[in-house]
C-alpha positions in Angstrom: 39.7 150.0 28.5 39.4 149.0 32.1 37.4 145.8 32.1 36.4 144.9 35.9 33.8 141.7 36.6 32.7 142.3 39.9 33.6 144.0 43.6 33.9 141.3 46.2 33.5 142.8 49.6 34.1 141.1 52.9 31.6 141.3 55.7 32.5 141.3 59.5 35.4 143.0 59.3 36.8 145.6 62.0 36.6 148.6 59.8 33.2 147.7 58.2 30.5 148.2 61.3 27.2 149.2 61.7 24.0 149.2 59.3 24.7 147.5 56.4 23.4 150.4 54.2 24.9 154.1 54.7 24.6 156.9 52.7 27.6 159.6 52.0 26.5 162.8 49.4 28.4 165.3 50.3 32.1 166.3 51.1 32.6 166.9 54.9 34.3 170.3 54.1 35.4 171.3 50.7 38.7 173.1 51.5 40.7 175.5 49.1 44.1 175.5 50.7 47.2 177.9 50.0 49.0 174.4 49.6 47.0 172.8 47.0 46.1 176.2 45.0 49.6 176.4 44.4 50.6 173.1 43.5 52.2 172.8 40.0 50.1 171.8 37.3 50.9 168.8 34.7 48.2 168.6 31.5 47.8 165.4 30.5 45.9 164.2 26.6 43.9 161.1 27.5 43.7 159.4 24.2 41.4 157.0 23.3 43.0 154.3 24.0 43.5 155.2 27.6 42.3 152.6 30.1 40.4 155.5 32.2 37.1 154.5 31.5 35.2 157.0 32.9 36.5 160.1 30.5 36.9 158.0 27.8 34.3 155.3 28.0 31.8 157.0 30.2 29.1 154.7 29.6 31.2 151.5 30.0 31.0 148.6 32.4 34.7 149.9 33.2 33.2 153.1 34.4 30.6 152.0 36.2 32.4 149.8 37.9 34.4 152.6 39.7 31.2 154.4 40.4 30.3 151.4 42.5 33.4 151.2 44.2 33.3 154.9 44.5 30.1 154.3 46.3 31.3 151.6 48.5 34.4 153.1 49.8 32.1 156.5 50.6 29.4 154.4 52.7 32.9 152.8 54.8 34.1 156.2 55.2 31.1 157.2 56.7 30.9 154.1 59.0 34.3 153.7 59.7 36.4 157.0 59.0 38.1 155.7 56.2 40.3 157.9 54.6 43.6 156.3 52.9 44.0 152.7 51.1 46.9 150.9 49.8 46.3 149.7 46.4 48.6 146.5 46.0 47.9 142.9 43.8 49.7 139.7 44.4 52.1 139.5 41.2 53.2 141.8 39.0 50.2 142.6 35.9 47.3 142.5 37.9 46.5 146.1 37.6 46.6 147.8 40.3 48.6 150.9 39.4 45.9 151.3 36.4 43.2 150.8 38.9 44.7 153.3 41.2 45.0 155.9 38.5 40.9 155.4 37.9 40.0 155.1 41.5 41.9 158.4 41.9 39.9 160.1 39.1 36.5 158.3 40.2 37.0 159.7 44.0 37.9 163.3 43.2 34.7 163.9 41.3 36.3 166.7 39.0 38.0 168.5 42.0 35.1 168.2 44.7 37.0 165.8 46.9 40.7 166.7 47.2 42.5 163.4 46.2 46.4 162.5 46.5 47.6 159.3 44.8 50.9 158.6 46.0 53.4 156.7 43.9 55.1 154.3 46.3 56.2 151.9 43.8 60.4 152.8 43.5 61.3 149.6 42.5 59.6 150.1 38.9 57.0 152.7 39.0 54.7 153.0 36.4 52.3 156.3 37.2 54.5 159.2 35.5 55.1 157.1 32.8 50.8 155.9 31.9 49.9 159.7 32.6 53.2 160.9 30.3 54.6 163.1 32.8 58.3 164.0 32.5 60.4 162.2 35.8 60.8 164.7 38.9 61.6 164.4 42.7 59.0 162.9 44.4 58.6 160.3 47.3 62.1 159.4 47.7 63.4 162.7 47.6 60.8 163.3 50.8 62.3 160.7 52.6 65.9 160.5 51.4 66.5 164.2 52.1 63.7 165.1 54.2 61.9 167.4 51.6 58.7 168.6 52.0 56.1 166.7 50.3 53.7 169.1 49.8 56.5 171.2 47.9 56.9 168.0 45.5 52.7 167.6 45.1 51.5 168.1 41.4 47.9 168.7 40.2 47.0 166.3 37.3 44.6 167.7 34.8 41.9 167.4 33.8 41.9 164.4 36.2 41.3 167.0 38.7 43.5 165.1 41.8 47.4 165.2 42.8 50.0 163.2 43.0 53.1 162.4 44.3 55.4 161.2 42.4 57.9 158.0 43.2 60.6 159.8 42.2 64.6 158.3 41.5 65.5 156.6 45.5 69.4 156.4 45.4 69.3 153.8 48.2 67.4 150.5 48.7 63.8 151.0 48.2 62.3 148.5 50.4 64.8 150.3 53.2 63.5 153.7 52.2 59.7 152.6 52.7 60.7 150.8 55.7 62.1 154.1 57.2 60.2 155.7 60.0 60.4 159.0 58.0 57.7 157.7 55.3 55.0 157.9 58.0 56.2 161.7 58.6 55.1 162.0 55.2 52.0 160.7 55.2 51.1 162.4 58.2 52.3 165.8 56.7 50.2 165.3 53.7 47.1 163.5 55.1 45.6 166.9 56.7 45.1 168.5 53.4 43.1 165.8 51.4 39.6 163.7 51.4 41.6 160.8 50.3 44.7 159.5 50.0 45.8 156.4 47.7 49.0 154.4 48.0 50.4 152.3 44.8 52.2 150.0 46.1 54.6 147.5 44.4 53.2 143.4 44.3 53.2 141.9 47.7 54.5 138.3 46.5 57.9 139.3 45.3 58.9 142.2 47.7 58.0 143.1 51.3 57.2 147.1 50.7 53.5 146.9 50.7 53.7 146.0 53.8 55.4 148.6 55.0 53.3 150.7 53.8 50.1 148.8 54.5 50.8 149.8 58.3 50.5 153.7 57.7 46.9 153.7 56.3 43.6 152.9 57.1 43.0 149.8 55.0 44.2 148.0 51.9 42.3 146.9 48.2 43.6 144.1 46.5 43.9 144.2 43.0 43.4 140.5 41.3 43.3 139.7 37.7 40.3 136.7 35.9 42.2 134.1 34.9 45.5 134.7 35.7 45.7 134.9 39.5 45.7 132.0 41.3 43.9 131.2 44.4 46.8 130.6 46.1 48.0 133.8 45.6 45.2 135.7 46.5 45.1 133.3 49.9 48.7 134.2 50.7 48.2 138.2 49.9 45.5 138.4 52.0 47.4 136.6 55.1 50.5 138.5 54.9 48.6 141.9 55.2 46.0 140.6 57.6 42.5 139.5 56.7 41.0 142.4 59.0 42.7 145.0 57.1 41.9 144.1 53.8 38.4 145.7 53.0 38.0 144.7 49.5 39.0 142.7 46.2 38.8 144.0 43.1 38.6 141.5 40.0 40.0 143.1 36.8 39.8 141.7 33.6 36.9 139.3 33.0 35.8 140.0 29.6 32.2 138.1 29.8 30.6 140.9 32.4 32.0 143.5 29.8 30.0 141.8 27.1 26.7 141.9 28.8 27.2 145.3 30.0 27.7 146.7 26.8 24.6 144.6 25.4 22.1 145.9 28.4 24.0 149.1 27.5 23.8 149.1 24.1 19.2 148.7 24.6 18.4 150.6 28.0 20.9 153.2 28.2 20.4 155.9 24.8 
């Protein structure tokens, strides 16, 4: 189970202008492309003890927490044209690649919003392997040989979005996400979804998320309760620039989770 405490949002930002309060219902333009009809499918079981929340745990304070984020990343798209985030933490553990997986799920609303996560991580990726999807050529292959990413997309069901895997690079991966071809790629792939989301590895120990902070529209920092420091999070946050970070997310405090599931338990049968 995905236990998040709270969404702490930044306010007079560059990306985050006008009212306050927006509202965003509807797709702009639900599109059935040849490309994505096509894409290979991989079934995944999600067991129990899955940490997405929101097929599992529907009613959890997991869940509803990515409805609210959900929410809040629709009302900066509206304002600000927001379309593709880096998802990144400050140290290995924090949970960013399991929050990615659920913000992916939460944004594609069963197939209504076309949604690509991209797994950028080729140092140690982690995606494949939480989903339980056999290794194939993915993001590295796309860069390393020039390979058409759209020909290495797969649809993830019944999560309903598709990703791209990280795939085996042969080379240096901080080189490979440093090369000017990875923004070829996100360019080539950018025209066919509502959303795109980047897992990135940690920013403390390498330099990649930086790389590939500068190809999207914005970045979400992924923090864990307890276990990352301040000084961390202070550091993050300069290296990829204040402006461009729109939000934190704060995984892992137990005590919100406790008085969800109490409220829950009286108020929501």
């Amino acid at each position: 189970m995905i236990n998040f405490s709270e969404l702490l949002w930044k306010s007079g930002q560059t990306i985050d202008r006008g009212p306050r309060i927006a509202s965003f219902t509807e797709p702009e333009e639900i599109r059935v492309l040849p490309q994505l009809e096509h894409a290979p499918v991989e079934r995944v079981q999600i067991k129990p003890g899955s940490r997405l929340a929101q097929l599992i745990e529907p009613h959890s304070a997991g869940a509803d927490r990515f409805r609210f984020l959900r929410m809040r990343l629709r009302e900066l798209r509206g304002l600000a044209k927001l379309r593709s985030l880096t998802i990144t933490s400050p140290m290995p553990g924090d949970g960013k690649s399991t929050t990615a997986l659920s913000l992916a799920t939460a944004l594609a609303e069963g197939g209504q919003y076309p949604t690509l996560l991209i797994d950028a991580d080729l140092h140690q990726s982690s995606l494949a392997a939480n989903l339980a999807l056999q290794p194939r050529p993915g993001l590295a292959e796309c860069i390393q040989d020039g390979l058409d990413p759209m020909s290495k997309i797969v649809k993830v069901e019944p999560l309903a979005w598709h990703l791209l895997p990280a795939g085996k690079p042969r080379g240096n991966p901080t080189e490979l996400l440093q090369s000017a071809t990875l923004a070829e790629v996100i360019q080539r792939v950018s025209q066919y979804f509502d959303w795109i989301l980047i897992d990135t590895p940690p920013l403390l120990p390498l330099t990649d998320a930086l790389s590939l902070s500068r190809q999207v529209d914005a970045a979400l920092l992924v923090v864990r309760a307890g276990r990352t420091s301040r000084e961390a999070i202070e550091e993050s946050i300069k290296l990829i620039g204040q402006k461009h970070v729109i939000g934190i997310v704060l995984n892992g405090a137990e005590s919100v989770n406790r008085h969800y599931s109490r409220y829950y338990g009286r108020y929501g049968k």
